[in-house]
C-alpha positions as CSV (number, residue, x, y, z in Angstrom):
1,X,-53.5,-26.8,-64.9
2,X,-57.0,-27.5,-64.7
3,X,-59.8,-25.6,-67.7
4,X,-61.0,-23.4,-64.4
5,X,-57.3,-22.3,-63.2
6,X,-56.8,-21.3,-66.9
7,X,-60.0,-19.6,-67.0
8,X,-59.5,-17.8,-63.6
9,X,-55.9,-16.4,-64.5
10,X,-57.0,-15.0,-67.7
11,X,-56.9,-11.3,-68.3
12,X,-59.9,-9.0,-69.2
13,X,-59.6,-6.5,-72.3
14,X,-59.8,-3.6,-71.4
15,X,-59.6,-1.7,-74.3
16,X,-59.0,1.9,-72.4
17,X,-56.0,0.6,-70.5
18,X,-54.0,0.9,-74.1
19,X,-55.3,4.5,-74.1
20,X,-53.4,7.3,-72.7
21,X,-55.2,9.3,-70.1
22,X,-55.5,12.2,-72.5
23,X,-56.9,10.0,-75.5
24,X,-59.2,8.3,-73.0
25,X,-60.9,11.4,-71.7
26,X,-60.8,13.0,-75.3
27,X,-64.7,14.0,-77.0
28,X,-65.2,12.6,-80.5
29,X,-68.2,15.0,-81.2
30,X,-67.8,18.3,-79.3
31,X,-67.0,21.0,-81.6
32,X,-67.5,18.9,-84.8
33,X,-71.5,21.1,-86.1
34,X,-69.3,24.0,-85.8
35,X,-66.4,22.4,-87.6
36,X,-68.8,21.8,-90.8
37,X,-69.3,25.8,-90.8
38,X,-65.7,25.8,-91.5
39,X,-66.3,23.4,-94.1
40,X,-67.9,26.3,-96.3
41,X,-65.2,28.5,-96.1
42,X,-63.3,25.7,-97.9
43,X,-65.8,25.5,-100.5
44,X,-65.6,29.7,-100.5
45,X,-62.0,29.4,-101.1
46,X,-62.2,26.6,-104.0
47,X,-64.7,29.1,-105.5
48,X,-62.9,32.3,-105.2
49,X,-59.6,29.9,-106.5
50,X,-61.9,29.1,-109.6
51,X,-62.9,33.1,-110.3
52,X,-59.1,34.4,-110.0
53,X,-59.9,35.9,-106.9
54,X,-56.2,35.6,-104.6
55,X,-57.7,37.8,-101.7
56,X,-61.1,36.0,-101.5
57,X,-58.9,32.8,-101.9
58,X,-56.6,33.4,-99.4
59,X,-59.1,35.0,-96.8
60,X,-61.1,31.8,-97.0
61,X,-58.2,29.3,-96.2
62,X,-57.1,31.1,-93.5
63,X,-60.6,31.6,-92.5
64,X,-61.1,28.1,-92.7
65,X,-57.9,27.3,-90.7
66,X,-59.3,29.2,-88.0
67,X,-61.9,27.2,-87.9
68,X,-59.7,23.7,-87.6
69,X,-57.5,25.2,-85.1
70,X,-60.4,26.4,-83.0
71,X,-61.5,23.0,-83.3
72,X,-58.4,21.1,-82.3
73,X,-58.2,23.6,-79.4
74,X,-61.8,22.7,-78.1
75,X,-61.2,19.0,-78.1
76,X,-58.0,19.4,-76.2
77,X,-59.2,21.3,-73.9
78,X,-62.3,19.3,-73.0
79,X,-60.2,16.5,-72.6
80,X,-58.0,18.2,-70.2
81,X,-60.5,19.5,-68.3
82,X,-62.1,16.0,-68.4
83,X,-59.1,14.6,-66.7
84,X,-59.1,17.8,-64.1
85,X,-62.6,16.7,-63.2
86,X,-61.9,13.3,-62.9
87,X,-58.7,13.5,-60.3
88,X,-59.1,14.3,-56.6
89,X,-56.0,16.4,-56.6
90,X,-55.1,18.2,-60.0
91,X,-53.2,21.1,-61.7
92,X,-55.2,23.3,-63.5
93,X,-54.4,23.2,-67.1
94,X,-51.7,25.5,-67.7
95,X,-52.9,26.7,-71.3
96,X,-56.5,27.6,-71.0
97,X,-57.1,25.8,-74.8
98,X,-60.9,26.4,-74.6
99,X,-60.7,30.2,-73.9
100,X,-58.2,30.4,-76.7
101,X,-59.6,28.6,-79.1
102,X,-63.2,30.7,-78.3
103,X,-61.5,33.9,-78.8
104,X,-60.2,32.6,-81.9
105,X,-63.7,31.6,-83.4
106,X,-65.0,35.4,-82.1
107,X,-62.3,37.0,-83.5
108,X,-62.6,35.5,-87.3
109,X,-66.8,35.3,-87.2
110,X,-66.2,39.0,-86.5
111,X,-63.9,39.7,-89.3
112,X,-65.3,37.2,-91.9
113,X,-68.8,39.3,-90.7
114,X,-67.1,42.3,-91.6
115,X,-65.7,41.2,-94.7
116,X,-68.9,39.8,-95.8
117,X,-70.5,43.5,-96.1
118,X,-72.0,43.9,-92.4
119,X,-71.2,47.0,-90.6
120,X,-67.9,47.2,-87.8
121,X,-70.1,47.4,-84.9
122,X,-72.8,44.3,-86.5
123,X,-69.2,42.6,-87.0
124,X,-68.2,43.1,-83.6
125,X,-71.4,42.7,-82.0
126,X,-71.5,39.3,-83.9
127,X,-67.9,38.3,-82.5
128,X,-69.2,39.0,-79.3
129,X,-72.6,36.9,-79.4
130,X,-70.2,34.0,-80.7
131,X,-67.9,34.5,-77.7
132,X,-70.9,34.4,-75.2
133,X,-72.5,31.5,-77.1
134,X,-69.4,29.7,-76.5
135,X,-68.8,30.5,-73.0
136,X,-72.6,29.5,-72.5
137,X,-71.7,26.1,-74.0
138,X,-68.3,25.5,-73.3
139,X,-67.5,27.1,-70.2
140,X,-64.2,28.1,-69.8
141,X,-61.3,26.4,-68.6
142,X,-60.5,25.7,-64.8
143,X,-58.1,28.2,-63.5
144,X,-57.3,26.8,-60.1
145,X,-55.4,23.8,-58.7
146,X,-57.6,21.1,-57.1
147,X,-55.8,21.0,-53.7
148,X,-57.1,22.8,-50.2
149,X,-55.1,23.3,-47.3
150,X,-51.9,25.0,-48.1
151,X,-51.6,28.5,-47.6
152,X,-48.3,28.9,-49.7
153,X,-48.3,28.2,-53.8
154,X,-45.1,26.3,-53.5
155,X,-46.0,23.8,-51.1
156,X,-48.8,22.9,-53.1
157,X,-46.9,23.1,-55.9
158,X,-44.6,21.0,-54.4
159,X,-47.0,18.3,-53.2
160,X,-48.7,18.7,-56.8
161,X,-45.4,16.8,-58.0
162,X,-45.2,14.2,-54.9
163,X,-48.6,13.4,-56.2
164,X,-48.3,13.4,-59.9
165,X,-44.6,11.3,-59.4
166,X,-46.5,8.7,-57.1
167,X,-48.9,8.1,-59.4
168,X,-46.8,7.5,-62.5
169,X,-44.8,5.2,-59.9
170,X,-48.3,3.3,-59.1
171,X,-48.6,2.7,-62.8
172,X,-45.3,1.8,-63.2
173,X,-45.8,-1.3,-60.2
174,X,-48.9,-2.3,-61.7
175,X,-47.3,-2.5,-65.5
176,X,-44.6,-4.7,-63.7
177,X,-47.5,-6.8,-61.9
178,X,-48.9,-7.7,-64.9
179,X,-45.8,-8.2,-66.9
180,X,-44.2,-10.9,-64.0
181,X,-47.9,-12.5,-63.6
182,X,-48.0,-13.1,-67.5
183,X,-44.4,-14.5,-67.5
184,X,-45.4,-16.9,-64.4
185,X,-47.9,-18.2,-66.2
186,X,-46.3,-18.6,-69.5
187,X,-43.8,-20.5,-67.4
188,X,-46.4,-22.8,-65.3
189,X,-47.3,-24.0,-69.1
């Protein structure tokens, strides 16, 4: 075999073809500036650990786990609604992650507010400009599948599953293509 047929049959790297279709589509940054105001509550805790104070202590952690959970949340749910966007024909996601995980983050900036010394309704009314900052932002997640044309939910359904199962089937011929091209040319040598 000629240096040109060897040059020819050689495969590109592609380092996203190694990725999963979630881990592809998946943010690094989103989410991470309000991530480092968890990052106080951890310092909060280590100090209120330091005085002797258990209910400042524990307040703080779980404060601050609220925080990495929201986070977590975010990410997964921008990369699933990445992958919505991306397909022609999709399900919506069936957890909406983002939604949660803002509720979450309104829910414990109105209750570390309120534990801080502000008033219930400066608390609440905090909570809520967190929760419409983040729908601002964020947007929530899709609600609706991505296919037009059916009238009945099951059908779509249905065709949602034909489409999903012919896709993994694609895949699966193209990991095959590749697999008996590599051992056809491991053979030629």
């Amino acid at each position: 075999m000629s240096f040109q047929d060897n040059f020819n049959s050689a495969s590109r790297y592609s380092p996203n073809a190694q990725k999963s279709k979630l881990q592809q589509f998946s943010p690094i940054f989103t989410g991470v500036l309000f991530l480092l105001v968890g990052v106080k509550y951890l310092s909060f805790s280590i100090k209120a650990l330091g005085q002797g104070e258990s209910f400042y202590f524990i307040v703080s952690l779980v404060i601050f786990a609220s925080f990495i959970t929201s986070f977590v949340l975010l990410r997964k749910g921008v990369a699933l609604e990445k992958l919505y966007n991306a397909s022609k024909y999709s399900h919506a996601p069936s957890l909406p992650l983002k939604t949660i995980a803002g509720g979450l983050l309104c829910t414990v900036s109105a209750t570390s507010a309120y534990l801080g010394g502000y008033s219930f309704i400066a608390s609440v009314t905090l909570g809520l400009a967190m929760f419409l900052g983040w729908y601002l932002y964020y947007g929530f997640d899709p609600r609706e599948d991505k296919i037009e044309g059916y009238d009945s939910t099951q059908s779509a359904q249905r065709i949602m599953k034909l489409l999903i199962q012919a896709n993994e089937d694609i895949e699966l011929i193209k990991h095959s293509a590749k697999s008996c091209q590599s051992n056809s040319i491991q053979t030629a040598m």
